[in-house]
C-alpha positions as CSV (number, residue, x, y, z in Angstrom):
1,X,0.0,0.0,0.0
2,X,1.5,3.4,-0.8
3,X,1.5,5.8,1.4
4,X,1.9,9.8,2.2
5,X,6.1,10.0,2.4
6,X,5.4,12.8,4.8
7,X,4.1,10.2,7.6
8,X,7.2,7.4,6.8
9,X,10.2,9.2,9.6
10,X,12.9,10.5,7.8
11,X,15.3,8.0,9.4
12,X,13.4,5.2,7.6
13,X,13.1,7.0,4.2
14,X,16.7,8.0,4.5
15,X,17.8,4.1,5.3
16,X,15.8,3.1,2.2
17,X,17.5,5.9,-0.3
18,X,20.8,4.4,1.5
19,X,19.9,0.7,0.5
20,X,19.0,1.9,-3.2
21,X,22.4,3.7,-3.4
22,X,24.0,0.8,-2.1
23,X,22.6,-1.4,-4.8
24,X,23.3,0.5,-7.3
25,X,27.0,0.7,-6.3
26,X,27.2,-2.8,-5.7
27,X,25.8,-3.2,-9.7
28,X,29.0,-0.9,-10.8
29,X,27.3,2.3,-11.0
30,X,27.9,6.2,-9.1
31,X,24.9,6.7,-7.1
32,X,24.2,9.8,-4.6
33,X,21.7,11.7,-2.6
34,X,20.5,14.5,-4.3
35,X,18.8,17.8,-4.5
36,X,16.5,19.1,-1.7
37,X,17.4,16.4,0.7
38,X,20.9,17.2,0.8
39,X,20.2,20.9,1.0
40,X,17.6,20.3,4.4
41,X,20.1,17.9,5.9
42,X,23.0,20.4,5.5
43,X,20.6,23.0,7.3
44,X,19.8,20.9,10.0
45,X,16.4,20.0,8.6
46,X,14.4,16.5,8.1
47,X,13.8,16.0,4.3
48,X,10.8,15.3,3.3
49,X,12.1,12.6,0.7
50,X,15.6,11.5,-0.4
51,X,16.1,11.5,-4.1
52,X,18.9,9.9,-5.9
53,X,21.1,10.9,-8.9
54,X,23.4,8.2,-10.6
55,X,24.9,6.9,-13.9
56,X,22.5,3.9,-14.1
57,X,20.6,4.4,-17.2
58,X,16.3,4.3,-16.7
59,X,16.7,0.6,-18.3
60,X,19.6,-0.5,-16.0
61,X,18.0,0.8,-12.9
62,X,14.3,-0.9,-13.8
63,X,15.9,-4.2,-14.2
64,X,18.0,-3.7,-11.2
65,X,15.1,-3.3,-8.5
66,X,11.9,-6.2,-8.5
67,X,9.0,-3.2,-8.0
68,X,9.3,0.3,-10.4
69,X,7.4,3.0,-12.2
70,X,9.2,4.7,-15.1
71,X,7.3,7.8,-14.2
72,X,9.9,9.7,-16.6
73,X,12.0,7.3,-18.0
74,X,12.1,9.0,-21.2
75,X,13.7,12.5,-19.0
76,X,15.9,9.4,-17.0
77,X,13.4,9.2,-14.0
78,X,12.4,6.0,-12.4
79,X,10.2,5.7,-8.9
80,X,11.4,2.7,-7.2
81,X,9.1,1.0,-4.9
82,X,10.1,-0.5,-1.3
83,X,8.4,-2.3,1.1
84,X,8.8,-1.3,4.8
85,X,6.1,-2.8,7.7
86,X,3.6,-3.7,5.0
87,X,3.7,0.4,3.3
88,X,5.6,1.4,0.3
89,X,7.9,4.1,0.1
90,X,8.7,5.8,-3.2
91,X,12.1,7.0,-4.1
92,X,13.2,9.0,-7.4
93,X,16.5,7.8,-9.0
94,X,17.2,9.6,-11.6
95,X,20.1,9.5,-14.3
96,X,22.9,11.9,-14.4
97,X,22.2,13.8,-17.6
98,X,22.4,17.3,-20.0
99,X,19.5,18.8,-21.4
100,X,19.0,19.9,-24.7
101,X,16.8,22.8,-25.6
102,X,13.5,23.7,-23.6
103,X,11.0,24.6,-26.2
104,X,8.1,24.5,-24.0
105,X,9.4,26.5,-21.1
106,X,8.9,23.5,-18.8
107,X,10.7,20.3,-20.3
108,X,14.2,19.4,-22.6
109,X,13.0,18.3,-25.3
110,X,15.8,15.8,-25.4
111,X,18.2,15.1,-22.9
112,X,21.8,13.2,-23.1
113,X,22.6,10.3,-20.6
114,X,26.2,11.0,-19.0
115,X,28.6,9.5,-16.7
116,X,29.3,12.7,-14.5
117,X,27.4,14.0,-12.0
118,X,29.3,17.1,-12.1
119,X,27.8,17.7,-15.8
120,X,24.5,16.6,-14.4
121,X,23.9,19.0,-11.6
122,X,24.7,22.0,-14.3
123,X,21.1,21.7,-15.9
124,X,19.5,22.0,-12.1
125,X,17.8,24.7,-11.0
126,X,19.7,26.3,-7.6
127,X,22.6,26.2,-6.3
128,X,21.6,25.1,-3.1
129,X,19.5,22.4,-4.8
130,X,22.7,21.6,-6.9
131,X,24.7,19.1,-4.5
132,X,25.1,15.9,-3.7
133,X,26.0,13.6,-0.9
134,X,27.6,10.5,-0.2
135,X,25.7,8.4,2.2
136,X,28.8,6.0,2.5
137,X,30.8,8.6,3.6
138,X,28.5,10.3,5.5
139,X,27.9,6.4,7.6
140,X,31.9,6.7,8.0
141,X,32.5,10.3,9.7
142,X,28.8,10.9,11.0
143,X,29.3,14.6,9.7
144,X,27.5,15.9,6.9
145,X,29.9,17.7,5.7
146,X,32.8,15.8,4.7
147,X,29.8,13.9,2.4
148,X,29.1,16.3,0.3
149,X,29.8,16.9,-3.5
150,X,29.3,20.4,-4.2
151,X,30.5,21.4,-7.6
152,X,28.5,25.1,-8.1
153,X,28.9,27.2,-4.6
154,X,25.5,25.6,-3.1
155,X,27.7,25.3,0.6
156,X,28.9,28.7,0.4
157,X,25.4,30.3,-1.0
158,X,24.0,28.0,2.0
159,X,25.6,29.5,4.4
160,X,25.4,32.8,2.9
161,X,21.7,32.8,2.9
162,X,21.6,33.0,-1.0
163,X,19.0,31.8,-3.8
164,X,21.3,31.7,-7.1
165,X,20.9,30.0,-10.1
166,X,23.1,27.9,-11.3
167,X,25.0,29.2,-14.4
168,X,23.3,31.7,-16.5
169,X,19.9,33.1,-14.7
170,X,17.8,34.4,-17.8
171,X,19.2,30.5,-19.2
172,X,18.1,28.6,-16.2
173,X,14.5,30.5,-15.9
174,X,14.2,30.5,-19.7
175,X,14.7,26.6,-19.2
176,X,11.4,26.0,-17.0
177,X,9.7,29.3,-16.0
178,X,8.4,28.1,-12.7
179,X,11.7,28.1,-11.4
180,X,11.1,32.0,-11.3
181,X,8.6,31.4,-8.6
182,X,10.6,28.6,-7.1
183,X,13.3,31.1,-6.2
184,X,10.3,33.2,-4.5
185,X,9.4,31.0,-2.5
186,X,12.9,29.0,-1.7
187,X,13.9,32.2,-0.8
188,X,10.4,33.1,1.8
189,X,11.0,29.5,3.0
190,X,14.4,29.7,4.2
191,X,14.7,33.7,4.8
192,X,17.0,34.1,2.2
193,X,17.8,36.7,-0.4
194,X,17.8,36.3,-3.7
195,X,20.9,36.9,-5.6
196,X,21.4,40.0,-8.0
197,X,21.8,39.1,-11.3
198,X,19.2,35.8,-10.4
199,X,16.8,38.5,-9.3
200,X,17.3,41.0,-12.4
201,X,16.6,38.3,-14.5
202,X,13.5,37.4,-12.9
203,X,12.2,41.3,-12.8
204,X,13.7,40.9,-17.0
205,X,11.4,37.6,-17.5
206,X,8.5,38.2,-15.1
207,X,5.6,38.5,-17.6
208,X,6.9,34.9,-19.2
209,X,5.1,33.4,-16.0
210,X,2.1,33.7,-18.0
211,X,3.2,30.8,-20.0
212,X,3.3,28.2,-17.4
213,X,-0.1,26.4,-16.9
214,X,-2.2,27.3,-14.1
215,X,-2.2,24.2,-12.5
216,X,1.8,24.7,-11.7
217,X,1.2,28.4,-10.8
218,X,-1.1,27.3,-8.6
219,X,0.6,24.6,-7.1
220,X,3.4,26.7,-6.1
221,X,1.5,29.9,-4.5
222,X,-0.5,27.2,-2.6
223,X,3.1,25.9,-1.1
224,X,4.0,29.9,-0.7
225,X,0.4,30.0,1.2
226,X,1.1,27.2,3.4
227,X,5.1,26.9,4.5
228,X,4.9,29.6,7.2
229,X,6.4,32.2,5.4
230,X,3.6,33.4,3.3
231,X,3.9,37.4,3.9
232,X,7.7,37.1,3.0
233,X,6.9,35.5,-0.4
234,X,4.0,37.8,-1.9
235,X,5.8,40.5,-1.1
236,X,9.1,39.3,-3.1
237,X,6.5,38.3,-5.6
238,X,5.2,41.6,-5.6
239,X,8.5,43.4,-5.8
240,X,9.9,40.8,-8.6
241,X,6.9,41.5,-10.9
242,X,5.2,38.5,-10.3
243,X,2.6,39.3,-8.5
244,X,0.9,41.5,-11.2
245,X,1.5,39.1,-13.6
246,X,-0.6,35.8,-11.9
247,X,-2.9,37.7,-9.6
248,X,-3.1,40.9,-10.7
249,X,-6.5,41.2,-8.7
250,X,-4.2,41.1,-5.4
251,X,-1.8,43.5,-6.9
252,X,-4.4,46.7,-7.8
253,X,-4.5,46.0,-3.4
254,X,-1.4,48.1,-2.8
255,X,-2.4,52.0,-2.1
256,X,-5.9,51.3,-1.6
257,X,-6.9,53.4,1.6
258,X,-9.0,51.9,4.5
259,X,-10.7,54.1,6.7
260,X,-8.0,54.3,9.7
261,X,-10.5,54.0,12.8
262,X,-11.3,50.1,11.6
263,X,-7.5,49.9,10.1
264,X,-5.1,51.6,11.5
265,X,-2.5,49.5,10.1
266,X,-3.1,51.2,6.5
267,X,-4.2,50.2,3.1
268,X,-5.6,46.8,2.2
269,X,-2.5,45.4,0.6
270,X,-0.8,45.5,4.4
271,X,-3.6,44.3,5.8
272,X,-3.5,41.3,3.4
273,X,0.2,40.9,4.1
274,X,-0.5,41.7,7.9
275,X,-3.4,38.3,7.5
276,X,-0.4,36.2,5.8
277,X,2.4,36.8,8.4
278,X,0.2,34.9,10.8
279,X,-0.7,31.2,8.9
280,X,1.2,28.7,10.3
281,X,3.2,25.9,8.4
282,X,1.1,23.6,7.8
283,X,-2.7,25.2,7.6
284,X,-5.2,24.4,5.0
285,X,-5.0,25.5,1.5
286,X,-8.3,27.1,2.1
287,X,-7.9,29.0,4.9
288,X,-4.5,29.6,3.1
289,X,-6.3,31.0,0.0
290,X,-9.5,32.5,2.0
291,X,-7.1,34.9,3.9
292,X,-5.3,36.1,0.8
293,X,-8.5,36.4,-0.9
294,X,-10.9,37.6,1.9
295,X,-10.8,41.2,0.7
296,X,-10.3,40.8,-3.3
297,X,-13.6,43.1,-3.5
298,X,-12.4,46.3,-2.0
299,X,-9.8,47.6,-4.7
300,X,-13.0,47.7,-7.6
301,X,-15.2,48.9,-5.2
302,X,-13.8,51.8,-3.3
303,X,-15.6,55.0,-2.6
304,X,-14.6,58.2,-0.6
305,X,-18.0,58.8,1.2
306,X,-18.5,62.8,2.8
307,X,-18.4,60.5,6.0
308,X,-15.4,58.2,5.6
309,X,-14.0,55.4,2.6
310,X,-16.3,52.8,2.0
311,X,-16.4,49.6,0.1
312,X,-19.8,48.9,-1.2
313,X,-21.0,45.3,-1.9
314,X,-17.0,44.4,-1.3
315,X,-18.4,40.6,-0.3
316,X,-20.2,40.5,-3.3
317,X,-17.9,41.5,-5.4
318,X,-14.9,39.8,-4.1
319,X,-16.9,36.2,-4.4
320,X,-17.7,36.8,-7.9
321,X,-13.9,38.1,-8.5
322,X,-13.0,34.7,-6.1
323,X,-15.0,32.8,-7.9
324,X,-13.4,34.1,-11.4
325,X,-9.4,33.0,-9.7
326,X,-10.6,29.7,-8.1
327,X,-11.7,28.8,-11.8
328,X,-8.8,30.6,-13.4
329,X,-6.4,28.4,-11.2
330,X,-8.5,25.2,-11.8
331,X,-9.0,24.4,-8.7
332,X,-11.3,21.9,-7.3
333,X,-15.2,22.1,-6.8
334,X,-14.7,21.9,-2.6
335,X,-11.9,24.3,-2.3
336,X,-13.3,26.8,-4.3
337,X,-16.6,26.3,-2.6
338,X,-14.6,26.5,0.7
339,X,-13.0,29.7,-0.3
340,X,-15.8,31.4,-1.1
341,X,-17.9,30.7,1.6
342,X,-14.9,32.3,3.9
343,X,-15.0,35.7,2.1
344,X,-18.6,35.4,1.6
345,X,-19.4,34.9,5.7
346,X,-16.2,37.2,7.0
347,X,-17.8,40.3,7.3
348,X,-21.1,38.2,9.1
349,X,-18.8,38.1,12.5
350,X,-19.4,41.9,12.9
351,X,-23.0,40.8,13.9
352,X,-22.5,37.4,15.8
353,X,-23.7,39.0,19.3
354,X,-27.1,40.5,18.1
355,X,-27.8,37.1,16.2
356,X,-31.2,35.0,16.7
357,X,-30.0,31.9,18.7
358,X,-31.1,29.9,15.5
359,X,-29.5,32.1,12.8
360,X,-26.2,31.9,15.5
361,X,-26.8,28.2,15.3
362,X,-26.9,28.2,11.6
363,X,-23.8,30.4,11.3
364,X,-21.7,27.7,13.8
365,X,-23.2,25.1,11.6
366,X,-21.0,26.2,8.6
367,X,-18.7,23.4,7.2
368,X,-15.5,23.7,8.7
369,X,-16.2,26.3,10.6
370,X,-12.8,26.3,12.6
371,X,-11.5,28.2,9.1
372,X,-14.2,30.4,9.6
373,X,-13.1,31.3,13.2
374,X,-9.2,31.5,12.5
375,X,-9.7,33.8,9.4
376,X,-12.1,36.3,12.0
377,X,-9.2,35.7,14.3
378,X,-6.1,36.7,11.7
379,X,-8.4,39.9,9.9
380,X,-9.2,41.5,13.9
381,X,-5.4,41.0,14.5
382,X,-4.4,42.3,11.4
383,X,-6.7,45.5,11.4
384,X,-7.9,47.0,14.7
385,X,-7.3,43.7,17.4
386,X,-10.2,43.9,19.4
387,X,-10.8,39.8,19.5
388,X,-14.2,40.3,21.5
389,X,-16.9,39.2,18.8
390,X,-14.5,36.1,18.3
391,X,-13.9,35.0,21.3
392,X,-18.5,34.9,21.6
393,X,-18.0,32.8,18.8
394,X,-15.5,30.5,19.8
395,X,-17.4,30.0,23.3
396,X,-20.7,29.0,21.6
397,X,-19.1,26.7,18.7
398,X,-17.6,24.9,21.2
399,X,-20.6,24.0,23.1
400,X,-23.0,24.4,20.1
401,X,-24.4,20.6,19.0
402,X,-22.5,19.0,16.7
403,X,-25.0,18.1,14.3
404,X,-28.1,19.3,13.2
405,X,-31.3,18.4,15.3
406,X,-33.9,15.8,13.7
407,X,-36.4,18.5,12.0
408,X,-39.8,18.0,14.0
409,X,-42.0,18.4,10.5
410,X,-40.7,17.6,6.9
411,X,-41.6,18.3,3.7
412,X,-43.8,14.8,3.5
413,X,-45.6,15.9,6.4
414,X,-46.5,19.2,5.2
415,X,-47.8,17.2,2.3
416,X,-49.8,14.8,4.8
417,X,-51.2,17.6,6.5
418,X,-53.2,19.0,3.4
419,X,-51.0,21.8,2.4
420,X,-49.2,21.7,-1.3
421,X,-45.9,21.6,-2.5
422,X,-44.9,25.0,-3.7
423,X,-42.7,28.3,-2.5
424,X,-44.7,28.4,1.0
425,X,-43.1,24.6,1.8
426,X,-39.4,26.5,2.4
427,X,-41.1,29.4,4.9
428,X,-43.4,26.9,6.8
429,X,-40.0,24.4,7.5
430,X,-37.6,27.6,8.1
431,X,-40.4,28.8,10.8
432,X,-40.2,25.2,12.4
433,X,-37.0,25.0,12.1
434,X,-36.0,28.5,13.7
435,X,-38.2,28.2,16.8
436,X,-36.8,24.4,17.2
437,X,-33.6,26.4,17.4
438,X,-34.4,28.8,19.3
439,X,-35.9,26.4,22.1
440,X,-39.6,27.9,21.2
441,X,-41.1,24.3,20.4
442,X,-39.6,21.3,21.8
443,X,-42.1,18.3,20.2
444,X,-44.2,17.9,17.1
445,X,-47.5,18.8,18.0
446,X,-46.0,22.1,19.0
447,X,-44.5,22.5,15.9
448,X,-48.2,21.8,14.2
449,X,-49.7,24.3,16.6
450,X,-47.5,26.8,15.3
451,X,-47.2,26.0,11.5
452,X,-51.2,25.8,11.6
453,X,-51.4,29.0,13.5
454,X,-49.2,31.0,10.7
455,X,-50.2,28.9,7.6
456,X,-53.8,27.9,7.8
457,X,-54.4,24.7,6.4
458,X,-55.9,24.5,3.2
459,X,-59.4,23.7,3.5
């Protein structure tokens, strides 16, 4: 059974990589750690997975191990499968190579099998990313270190807090375009800066994002969203040129004015960025995407009234313009309805304590509304920080009923008590239902009494 690498320890995905490096030497071949993992385990960080780089060819390396995907055999990638306590871990091996030409901005459109791996870490995408390590070596002095093939700087733009391409910038971004917001986000990820002429060429490319597919785009800005550094990276995508280029919708944000006694922090693009600074490593993609989105509607719909700014309909608007991105980015059918149900019930906070108990109950009722009450949470702390109306929130979700109460009347029994189906059915059940909530009527002959005593049955 395969299963999420994230939830194998990174000892045991680390042993495995060491086994598959092993066997591969043992067949004749170089074979090294490579990439990310060697970057993260140089900074004192657990990799996520541990890919390998070696001379095997795709073929070599499919007959070498008994269970294999060639996943991208024909680019000299192979996934091979190991069994560990009944789950399967998947590492990458991948051949050392060169890369032709990139026609398509994303892949070679040939690429040449070598024997070095010092040729093969020229076509990557980072110095940092760019090294390898000997896990043999490493087993033998226990330091890191001492393992390490490093062949373009990635040690010394390591410790130097650096995102550099490797060789020419405008060649390596012209290669695969993505790796423009790669560096954005390496860089928000680790703290680093981005190197000059690496960052001149991305400001020189920047409107050549528009040729990757969304899907990618979006992929990466949901990783930007969700690695705990989220305010660092829009604003390097905003000062690179990226921003205006993939959401331009969160770029017109910068200058617009909020009135200063409900933000006092300034104009809606910091209060976005003010939102972003707070979402943890590791939170949802919605809540990721409902806090950057929450107040897409202001920027098209700001007025300066004789009594202060105001933003008209913003809710409206900004779940149509949601609506427009989430559909733009393809994403899926429950995120997008998840991200627009956060900007469409954000502003709905503002009258929690003046609430019906039922329309309260209703409210807490909403799916997932934890998101709800985290994004209320980041937008009070971000703008004027009085946490009052959330923390009447918080108390009654958390000792609101879990689950909807049996309705005491349905549809079948309107129909059984004389009355026909038609647009009267939805007011009679929401009366029910409202003064069940509200504790009004506790059985079903009480909710009879009062549907028959507002809705006269038909005689």
């Amino acid at each position: 059974m395969a299963i999420d690498q994230n939830s194998v320890p990174s000892a045991i995905r680390q042993s495995v990589a060491t086994q598959i490096v092993d066997r591969l030497r043992s067949a004749g071949h170089e074979a090294y750690f490579a990439g990310g993992c060697v970057r993260d385990m140089l900074l004192g960080r657990e990799p996520v997975d541990f890919d390998i780089a070696t001379s095997a060819t795709p073929a070599a390396v499919l007959d070498m191990f008994p269970r294999t995907f060639a996943v991208g055999a024909h680019f000299g990638v192979v996934l091979v499968a190991t069994e560990v306590e009944a789950a399967e871990i998947l590492t990458e091996v991948a051949t050392f190579r060169s890369d032709g030409i990139y026609s398509d901005g994303r892949r070679p459109n040939a690429v040449l099998y070598t024997d070095s791996a010092e040729q093969d870490v020229q076509r990557r995408d980072f110095t940092v990313n760019g090294m390898m390590l000997d896990p043999a070596i490493l087993a033998q002095s226990g330091e890191i270190a001492p393992a390490v093939l490093d062949f373009v700087g990635g040690m010394t733009d390591l410790q130097a807090g650096i995102v550099c391409a490797i060789g020419d910038p405008e060649r390596r971004f012209t290669e695969d375009k993505l790796r423009m917001l790669r560096a954005v986000r390496f860089a928000a990820r680790f703290g680093f800066a981005i190197e000059a002429r690496s960052l001149q060429a991305i400001r020189t490319m920047a409107s050549e994002i528009r040729q990757v597919s969304q899907e990618r785009v979006r992929d990466e800005l949901t990783r930007m969203l969700t690695e705990g550094s989220a305010r660092t990276a829009f604003e390097l995508l905003e000062t690179t040129g990226l921003l205006v280029e993939i959401l331009p919708e969160i770029a017109r944000m910068r200058g617009v004015e909020q009135p200063p006694q409900y933000h006092p922090e300034g104009d809606v693009w910091t209060h976005t960025l003010m939102l972003l600074e707070q979402l943890p490593a590791g939170c949802s993609s919605t809540l990721a995407w409902g806090a950057l989105l929450h107040d897409i509607g202001k920027p098209p719909t700001f007025r300066r009234a004789p009594d202060r700014i105001r933003f008209d309909n913003h809710v409206e608007v900004g779940i149509r313009m949601a609506e427009d991105i989430c559909r733009r980015l393809r994403m899926s059918n429950n995120d997008t309805e998840q991200i627009v149900a956060l900007i469409a019930n954000h502003m709905r906070f503002g009258d929690v304590e003046k609430m019906k108990t039922s329309t309260l109950k209703r409210f807490l009722r909403l799916p997932a509304f934890e998101e709800h009450l985290a994004l209320h949470r980041m937008d009070c702390v971000a703008s004027h920080g009085d946490l009052s109306l959330y923390e009447f929130a918080k108390q009654h979700y958390e000792i609101a009923e879990p689950e909807r109460p049996k309705l005491l009347l349905t549809g079948d029994d309107l129909i059984a008590l004389g009355y026909r189906p038609g647009p009267d059915f939805r007011r009679m059940l929401t009366l029910i239902e409202d003064a069940q909530l509200d504790g009004s009527i506790h059985t079903r002959e009480g909710a009879m009494k009062m549907l028959t005593d507002n809705f006269p049955r038909p005689s």
